[in-house]
C-alpha positions, 0 to 999 in steps of 0.5 A: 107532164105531156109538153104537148099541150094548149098554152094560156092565152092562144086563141085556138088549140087545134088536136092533130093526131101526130101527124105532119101539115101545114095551115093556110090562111086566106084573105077577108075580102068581106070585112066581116071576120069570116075565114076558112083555114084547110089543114093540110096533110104532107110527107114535109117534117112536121109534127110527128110525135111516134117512138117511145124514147122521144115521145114529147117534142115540141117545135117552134111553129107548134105553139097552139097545137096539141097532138094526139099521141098514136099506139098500138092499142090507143090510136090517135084521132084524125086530124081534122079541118081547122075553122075559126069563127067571127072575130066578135066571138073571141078571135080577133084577127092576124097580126102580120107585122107580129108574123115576121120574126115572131117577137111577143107582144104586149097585146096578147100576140101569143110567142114564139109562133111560125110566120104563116103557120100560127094564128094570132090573137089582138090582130094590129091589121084589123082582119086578116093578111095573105102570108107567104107561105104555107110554112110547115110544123116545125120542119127544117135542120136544127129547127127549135125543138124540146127536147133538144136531148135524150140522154137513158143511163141503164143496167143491163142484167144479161144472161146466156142461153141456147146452150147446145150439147156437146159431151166433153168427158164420159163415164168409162165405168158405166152406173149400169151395168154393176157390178160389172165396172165398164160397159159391155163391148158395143155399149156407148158410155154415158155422158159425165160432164156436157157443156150445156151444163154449164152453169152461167151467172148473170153478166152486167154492164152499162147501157148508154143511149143517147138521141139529138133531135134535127126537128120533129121528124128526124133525129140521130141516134147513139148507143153503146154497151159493154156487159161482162163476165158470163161466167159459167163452171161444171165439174164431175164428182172425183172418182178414180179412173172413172172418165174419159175426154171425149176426143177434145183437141185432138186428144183421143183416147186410147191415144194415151192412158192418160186421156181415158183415165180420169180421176176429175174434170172441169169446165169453165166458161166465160164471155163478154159482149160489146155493141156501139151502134149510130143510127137515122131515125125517122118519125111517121104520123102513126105509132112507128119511128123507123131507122136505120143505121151502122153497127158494131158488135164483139162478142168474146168467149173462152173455154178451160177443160181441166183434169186430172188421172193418177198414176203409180209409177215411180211413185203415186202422183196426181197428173193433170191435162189442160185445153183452152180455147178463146174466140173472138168475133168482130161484127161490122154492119149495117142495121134497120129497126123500127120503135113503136108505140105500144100504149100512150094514152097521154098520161105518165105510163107509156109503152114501147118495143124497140126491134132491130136486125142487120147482117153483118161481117164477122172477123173470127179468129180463134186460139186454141192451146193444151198441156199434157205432160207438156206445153201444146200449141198454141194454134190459131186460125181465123175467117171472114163471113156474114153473120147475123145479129139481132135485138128485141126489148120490150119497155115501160117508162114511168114519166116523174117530171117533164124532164126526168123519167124511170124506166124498165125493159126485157132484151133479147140480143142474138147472134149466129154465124159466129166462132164459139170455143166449144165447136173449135174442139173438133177442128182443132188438133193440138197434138199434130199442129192443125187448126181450123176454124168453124164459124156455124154457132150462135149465142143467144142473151136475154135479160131486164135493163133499168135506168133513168131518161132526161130530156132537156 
């Protein structure tokens, strides 16, 4: 249920489309009951009432307005001039001592209203008083507001894509050209196992985002997630002498017999991702919540080849050949964004997309280690420069109760300027102790997040 609505018993309810201002009264110096009451429109906290994850709130001083929630695609009306008639026609005036400290009354004073904002029903003045004021909706820190707290415990499904090409293991026996077994002098062999064929499952984990309401305008926000494994694995059927690695490491082939006679290859992947995020947000008297904040991302992968080569000498045995690499990416930085309204036409379905962007500084390192007969490495190098992260979701709320929603949404996170294994390949030699780093990768997750909102 909207909280935004006219209360039993207020003299008036005034529709103001979700935006800030203040109410006026002037003094009756006719005696008749005749008044004029402007409302008028300012930049000072009032109530504004955009953004999708804290899109009811209700301010004391707001008791008999009703806004107008503004989106995309159904926009608010325009908050109009608030006039009252002759007190013979139902209104019958302020009660000034009432306004003080907002004590309810038996006589029909409605509760909890702002001095100066509200008007009130069975005036003990018998007309109307001048106020101190104007006083604004509900604006000032930690004013009265409901929800205090919104609190969205989620699933988030990701998935890893944009996953670039980078042969790792080529076939030294080329299927073209039987029945000659090798490819004719200046033909490149094909390509046997690719790390874009890697096949990557589905990673989850928590997602926490939790919003403190300061008043009807600004708010702190907190978020946090923590999804893992991306899990991914590639192999090449097993084929005795058929591949080769594809100088991986600074293993080159015909360096040793070993690196161009292959029986059997594998890659395997795997990764994780962070984020903790605090951010200021800021109600407008339209559809958007703009904000603004401080951002941690890591974001965590290795990589495993595996093969192995046979051999006849002094007897036959299986031989095999391992290269691991791990980087890790440390992101610190600030952010900007914007929540928008996408539909609200005042019922239980509501719209909204959540955009944010930053740039950031990226602590790299990577390590990197290999086996051949032999323990390689390990070698590590790090870097410092500025990366880019970015997230787009997309998501509907279904309210079930005034505190208790249902929601669902589709994210797009990605990050460039990042260390990533594979691209460590080539700047690596662990044959001859060097080791370099190279931060030019991007990764690129997507995936639908569900969970539960409370408002309290």
């Amino acid at each position: 249920m909207n909280a935004w609505q006219n209360r039993a018993g207020s003299p008036r309810g005034v529709r103001v489309a979700g935006c800030t201002g203040f109410a006026r009264t002037l003094r009756n110096t006719t005696g008749l009951g005749l008044t004029a009451t402007a409302l008028l429109l300012s930049v000072a906290p009032a109530t504004a009432t955009a953004g999708g994850f804290d899109s009811f709130l209700d301010g004391e001083g707001d008791q008999v307005v009703e806004p107008v929630e503004t989106s995309v695609l159904t926009p608010g009306e325009e908050a109009p001039t608030i006039g009252f008639g002759d007190p013979s026609g139902g209104f019958d005036g302020y009660d000034s001592a009432a306004t003080v400290d907002a004590v309810p009354r038996v006589d029909g004073v409605y509760p909890g209203a702002e001095p100066g904002v509200i008007p009130y029903g069975g005036g003990a003045d018998g007309g109307f008083s001048t106020w101190s004021g104007p006083v604004d909706f509900g604006g000032g820190l930690l004013r009265p507001v409901s929800p205090r707290w919104v609190v969205q415990t989620d699933a988030l499904f990701l998935w890893q894509g944009n996953i670039g090409s980078r042969p790792l293991y080529l076939n030294t026996r080329s299927t073209t050209t039987q029945p000659n077994p090798f490819p004719p002098p200046g033909t490149l062999p094909t390509t046997a196992l690719d790390i874009n064929q890697t096949a990557n499952e589905a990673a989850v984990g928590p997602r926490i985002g939790v919003i403190f309401n300061l008043d009807n305008i600004y708010s702190i926000e907190g978020n946090y997630f923590n999804v893992r494994p991306f899990n991914g694995e590639q192999s090449t059927p097993h084929t005795a002498g058929a591949y080769q690695q594809n100088f991986l490491a600074g293993f080159r082939p015909p360096d040793a017999p070993g690196f161009q006679d292959i029986d059997w290859a594998q890659v395997t992947t795997n990764a994780s991702i962070m984020s903790a995020e605090l951010n200021w947000r800021r109600r407008t008297c339209g559809p958007v919540t703009w904000l603004s904040g401080f951002r941690w991302v890591e974001w965590n992968q290795g990589l495993q080849l595996l093969d192995t080569y046979g051999t006849t000498a002094p007897i036959p045995l299986e031989q095999a050949e391992r290269i691991t690499t791990n980087t890790i990416n440390d992101l610190y930085g600030g952010q900007a964004g914007a929540d928008v309204m996408l539909w609200n036409n005042g019922g239980p379905i509501r719209f909204n997309a959540v955009g944010k962007a930053g740039v950031f500084l990226n602590n790299a390192v990577q390590h990197t280690s290999g086996f051949s007969e032999g323990d390689l490495g390990p070698l590590s190098a790090s870097a410092q420069q500025t990366a880019f992260f970015g997230e787009l979701g997309i998501f509907g709320t279904w309210q079930m109760t005034d505190w208790l929603a249902w929601r669902t949404g589709y994210n797009f996170f990605w990050l460039s300027g990042v260390a990533v294994p594979v691209d460590q390949l080539n700047t690596t030699d662990v044959l001859n102790n060097t080791a370099t780093i190279n931060t030019n990768g991007s990764v690129f997750l997507n995936g639908v997040q569900f969970g539960l909102e409370s408002r309290w």
